[in-house]
C-alpha positions as CSV (number, residue, x, y, z in Angstrom):
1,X,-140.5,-56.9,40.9
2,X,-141.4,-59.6,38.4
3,X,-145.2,-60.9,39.4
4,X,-145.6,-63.4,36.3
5,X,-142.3,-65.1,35.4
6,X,-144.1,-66.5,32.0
7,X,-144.7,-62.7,30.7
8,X,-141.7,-61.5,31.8
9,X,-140.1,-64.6,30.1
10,X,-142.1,-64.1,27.2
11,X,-141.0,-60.7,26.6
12,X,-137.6,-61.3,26.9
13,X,-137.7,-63.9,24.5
14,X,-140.0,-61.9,22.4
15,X,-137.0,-58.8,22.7
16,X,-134.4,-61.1,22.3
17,X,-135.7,-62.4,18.7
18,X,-136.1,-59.1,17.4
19,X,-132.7,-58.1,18.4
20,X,-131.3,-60.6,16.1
21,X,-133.3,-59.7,13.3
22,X,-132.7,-56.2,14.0
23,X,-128.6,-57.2,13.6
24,X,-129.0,-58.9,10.5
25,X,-131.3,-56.2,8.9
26,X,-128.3,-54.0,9.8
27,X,-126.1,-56.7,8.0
28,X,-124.3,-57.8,11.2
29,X,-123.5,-61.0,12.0
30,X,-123.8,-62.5,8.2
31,X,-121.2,-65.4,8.9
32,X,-123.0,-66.2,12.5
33,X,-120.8,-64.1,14.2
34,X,-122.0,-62.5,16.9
35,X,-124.4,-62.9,19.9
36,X,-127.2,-61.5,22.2
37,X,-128.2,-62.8,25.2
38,X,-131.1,-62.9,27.7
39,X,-130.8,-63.6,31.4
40,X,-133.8,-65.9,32.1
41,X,-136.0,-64.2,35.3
42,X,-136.2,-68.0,36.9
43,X,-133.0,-69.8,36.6
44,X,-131.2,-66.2,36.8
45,X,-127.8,-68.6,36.5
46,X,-129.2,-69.2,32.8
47,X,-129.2,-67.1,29.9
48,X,-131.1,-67.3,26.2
49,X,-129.4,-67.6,22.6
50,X,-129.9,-68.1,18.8
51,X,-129.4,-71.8,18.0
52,X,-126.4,-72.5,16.1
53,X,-126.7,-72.7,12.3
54,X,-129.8,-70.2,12.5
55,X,-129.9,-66.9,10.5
56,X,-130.1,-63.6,12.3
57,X,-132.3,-62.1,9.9
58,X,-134.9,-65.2,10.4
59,X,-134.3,-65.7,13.7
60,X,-137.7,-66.5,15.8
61,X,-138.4,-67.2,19.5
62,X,-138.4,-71.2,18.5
63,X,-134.8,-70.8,17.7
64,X,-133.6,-69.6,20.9
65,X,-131.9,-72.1,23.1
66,X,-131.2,-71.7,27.2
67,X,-128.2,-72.4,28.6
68,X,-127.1,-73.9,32.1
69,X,-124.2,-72.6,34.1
70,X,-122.1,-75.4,32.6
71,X,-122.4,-74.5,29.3
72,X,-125.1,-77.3,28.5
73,X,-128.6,-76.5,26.5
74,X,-131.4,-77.2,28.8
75,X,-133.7,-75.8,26.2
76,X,-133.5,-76.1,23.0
77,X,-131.4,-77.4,20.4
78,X,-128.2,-78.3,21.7
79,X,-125.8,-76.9,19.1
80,X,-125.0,-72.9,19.5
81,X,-122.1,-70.9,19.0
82,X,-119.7,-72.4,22.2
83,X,-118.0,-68.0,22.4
84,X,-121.5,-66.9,23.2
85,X,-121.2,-69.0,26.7
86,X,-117.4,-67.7,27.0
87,X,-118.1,-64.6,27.0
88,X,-121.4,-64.0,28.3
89,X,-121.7,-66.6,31.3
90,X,-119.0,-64.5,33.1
91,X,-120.7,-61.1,32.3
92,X,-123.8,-62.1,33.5
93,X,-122.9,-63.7,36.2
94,X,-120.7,-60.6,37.4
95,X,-123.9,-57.9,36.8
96,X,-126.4,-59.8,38.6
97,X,-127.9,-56.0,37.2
98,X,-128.3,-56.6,33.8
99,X,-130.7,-58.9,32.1
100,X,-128.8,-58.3,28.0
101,X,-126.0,-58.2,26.6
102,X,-124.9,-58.1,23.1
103,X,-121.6,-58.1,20.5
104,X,-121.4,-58.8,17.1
105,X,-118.4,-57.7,14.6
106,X,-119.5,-54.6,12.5
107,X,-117.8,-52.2,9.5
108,X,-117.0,-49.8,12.7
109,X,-117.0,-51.3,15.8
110,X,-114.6,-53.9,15.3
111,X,-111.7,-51.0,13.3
112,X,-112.5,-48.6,16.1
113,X,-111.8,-50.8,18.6
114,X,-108.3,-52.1,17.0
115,X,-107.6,-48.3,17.9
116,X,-107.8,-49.9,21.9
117,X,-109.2,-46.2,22.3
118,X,-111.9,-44.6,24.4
119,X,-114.9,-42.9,23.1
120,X,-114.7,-39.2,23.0
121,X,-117.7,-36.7,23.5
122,X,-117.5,-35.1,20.3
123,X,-121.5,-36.2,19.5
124,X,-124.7,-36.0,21.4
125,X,-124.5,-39.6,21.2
126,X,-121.3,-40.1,22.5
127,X,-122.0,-38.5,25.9
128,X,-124.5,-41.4,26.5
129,X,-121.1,-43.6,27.0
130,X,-119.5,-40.7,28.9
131,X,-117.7,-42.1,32.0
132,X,-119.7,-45.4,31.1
133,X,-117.5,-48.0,29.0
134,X,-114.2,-49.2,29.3
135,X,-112.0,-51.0,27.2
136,X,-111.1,-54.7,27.3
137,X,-107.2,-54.8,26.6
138,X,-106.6,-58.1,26.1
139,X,-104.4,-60.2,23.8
140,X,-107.1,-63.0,23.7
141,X,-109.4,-61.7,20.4
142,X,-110.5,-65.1,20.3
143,X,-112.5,-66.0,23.4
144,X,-112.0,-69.6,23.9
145,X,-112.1,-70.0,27.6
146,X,-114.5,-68.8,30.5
147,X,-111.0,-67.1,31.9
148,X,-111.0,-64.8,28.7
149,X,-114.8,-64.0,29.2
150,X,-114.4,-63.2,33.4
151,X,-111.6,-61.0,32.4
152,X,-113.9,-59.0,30.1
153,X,-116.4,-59.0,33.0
154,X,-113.9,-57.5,35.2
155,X,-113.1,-54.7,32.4
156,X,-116.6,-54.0,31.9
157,X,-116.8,-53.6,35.8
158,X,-120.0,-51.2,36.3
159,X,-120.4,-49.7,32.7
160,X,-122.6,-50.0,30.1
161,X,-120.4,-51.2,27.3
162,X,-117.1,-52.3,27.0
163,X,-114.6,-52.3,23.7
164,X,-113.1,-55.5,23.3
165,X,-109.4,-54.9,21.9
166,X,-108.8,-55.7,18.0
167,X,-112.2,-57.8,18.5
168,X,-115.6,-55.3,18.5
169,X,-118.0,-54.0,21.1
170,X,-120.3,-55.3,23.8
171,X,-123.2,-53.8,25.5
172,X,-125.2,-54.7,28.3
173,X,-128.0,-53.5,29.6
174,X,-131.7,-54.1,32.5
175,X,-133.8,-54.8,29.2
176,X,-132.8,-56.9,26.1
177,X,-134.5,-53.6,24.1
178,X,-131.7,-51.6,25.9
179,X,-128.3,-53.5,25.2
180,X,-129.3,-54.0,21.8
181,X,-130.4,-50.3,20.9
182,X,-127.1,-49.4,23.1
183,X,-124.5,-51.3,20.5
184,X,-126.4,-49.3,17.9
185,X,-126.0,-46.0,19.2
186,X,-122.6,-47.1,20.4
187,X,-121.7,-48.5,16.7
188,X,-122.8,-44.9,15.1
189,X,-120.6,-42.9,18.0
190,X,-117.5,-45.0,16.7
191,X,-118.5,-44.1,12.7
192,X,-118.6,-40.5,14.2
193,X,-115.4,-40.4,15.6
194,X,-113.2,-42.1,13.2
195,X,-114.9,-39.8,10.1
196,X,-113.5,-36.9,12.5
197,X,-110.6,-37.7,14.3
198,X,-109.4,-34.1,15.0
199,X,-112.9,-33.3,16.3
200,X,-112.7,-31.4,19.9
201,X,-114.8,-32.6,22.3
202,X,-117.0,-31.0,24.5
203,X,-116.6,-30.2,27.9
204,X,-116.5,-33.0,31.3
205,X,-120.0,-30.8,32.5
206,X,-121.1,-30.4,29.0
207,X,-120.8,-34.7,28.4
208,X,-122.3,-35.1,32.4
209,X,-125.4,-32.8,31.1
210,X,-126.3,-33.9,27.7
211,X,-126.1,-37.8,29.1
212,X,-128.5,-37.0,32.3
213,X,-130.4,-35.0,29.7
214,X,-130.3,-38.0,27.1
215,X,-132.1,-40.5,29.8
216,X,-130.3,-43.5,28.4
217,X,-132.4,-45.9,29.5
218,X,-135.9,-44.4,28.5
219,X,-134.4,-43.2,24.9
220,X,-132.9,-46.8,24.4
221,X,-135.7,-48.4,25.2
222,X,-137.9,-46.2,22.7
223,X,-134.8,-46.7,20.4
224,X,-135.3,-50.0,20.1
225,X,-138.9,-49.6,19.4
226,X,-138.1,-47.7,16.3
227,X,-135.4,-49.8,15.1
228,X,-138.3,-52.7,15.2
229,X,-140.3,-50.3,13.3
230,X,-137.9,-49.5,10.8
231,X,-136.3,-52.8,10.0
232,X,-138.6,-55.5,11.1
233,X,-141.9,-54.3,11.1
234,X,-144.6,-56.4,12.5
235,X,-143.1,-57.6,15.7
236,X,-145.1,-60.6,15.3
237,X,-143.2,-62.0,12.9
238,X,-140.7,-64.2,15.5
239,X,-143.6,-65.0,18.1
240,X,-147.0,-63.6,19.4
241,X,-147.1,-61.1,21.7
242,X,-148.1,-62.9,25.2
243,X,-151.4,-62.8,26.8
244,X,-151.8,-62.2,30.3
245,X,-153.7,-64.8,32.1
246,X,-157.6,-63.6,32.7
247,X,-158.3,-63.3,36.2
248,X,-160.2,-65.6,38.8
């Protein structure tokens, strides 16, 4: 239960910056394609993204604009990138669950998924998506209408993740930290499995144990805290961390 909407705010918004920059350290997203978003833990009908015309790799929590049910900016700059609302309004509105999600077009996820295949459990990482992504396919590669986004919500349907066909991956996830480090992880199972298309994979019970052994949400979580580490460094660089209110 959230006791101080302001912290927990902050900390999305704090995730959500770092996400981006994360992204564009990893090169994604170079020609502003691409998006994360943040449910806010108020106006739960309203999400958070990257202002239009804003670089991933400089990307700060000033830059981040909310978004109303309609599609306006009620925070913010008004100009964003209109597919973010397309295809993110529907999905958050349908997992009332997740606070995240994220897609951007990478070197792997967007081939893989012009293969409108599964993911296999043929790594340790791959059985964190066992029985938990689906696949999205849909002629419309080009989301331009809310229709083309509540579709993808109803392919997603319960999972973590779902592959959008001939168009990429998106995650979702209860923590900004977690649907970011999930389209990571997810992006490295699909280098895996194309580099080794006759690999065998393991075993229905062998995919169930290593992914309740893998605790996805814990080792996302502290995924995401090394990708920070690795790639961004001092946290502080796209907002301060917040400080609780002293109390009475």
């Amino acid at each position: 239960m959230i006791t101080d909407l302001e912290l927990e705010r902050h900390k999305r918004l704090r995730e959500l910056a770092l996400g981006y920059r994360i992204f564009g350290a990893l090169r994604w997203g170079d020609l502003g394609d691409g998006h994360i978003t943040a449910r806010d833990p108020e106006r739960t009908d309203c999400f958070w993204v990257l202002g239009a015309f804003v670089s991933f790799h400089r990307a700060t929590m000033d830059d981040l604009i909310l978004i109303g049910p309609d599609g306006t900016a009620i925070e913010g700059g008004p100009a964003y990138n209109r597919t973010a609302y397309n295809i993110h309004w529907p999905v958050h509105e349908a997992r009332p669950d997740i606070v995240a999600a994220a897609h951007t077009h990478t070197g792997w996820s967007t081939p893989f998924s012009a293969s409108r295949k599964h993911l296999l459990p043929i790594s340790q990482e791959a059985c964190m998506f066992y029985d938990d992504h689906s696949v999205f396919d849909d002629e419309e590669v080009q989301v331009q209408s809310v229709a083309g986004g509540e579709r993808i919500a109803t392919a997603l349907d319960g999972n973590r993740a779902v592959i959008l066909a001939n168009h990429g991956f998106l995650s979702v996830g209860a923590s900004v930290a977690e649907a970011v480090a999930a389209f990571v992880v997810m992006d490295r199972v699909a280098e895996v499995q194309m580099k080794a298309p006759d690999a065998v994979p393991i075993s229905e019970e062998g995919a169930r144990r290593a992914k309740a052994g893998l605790g996805p949400a814990r080792a996302l979580e502290a995924g995401f805290r090394y990708l920070v580490d690795r790639h961004i460094g001092d946290p502080a660089v796209v907002g301060p961390p917040a400080v609780p209110a002293a109390a009475d």
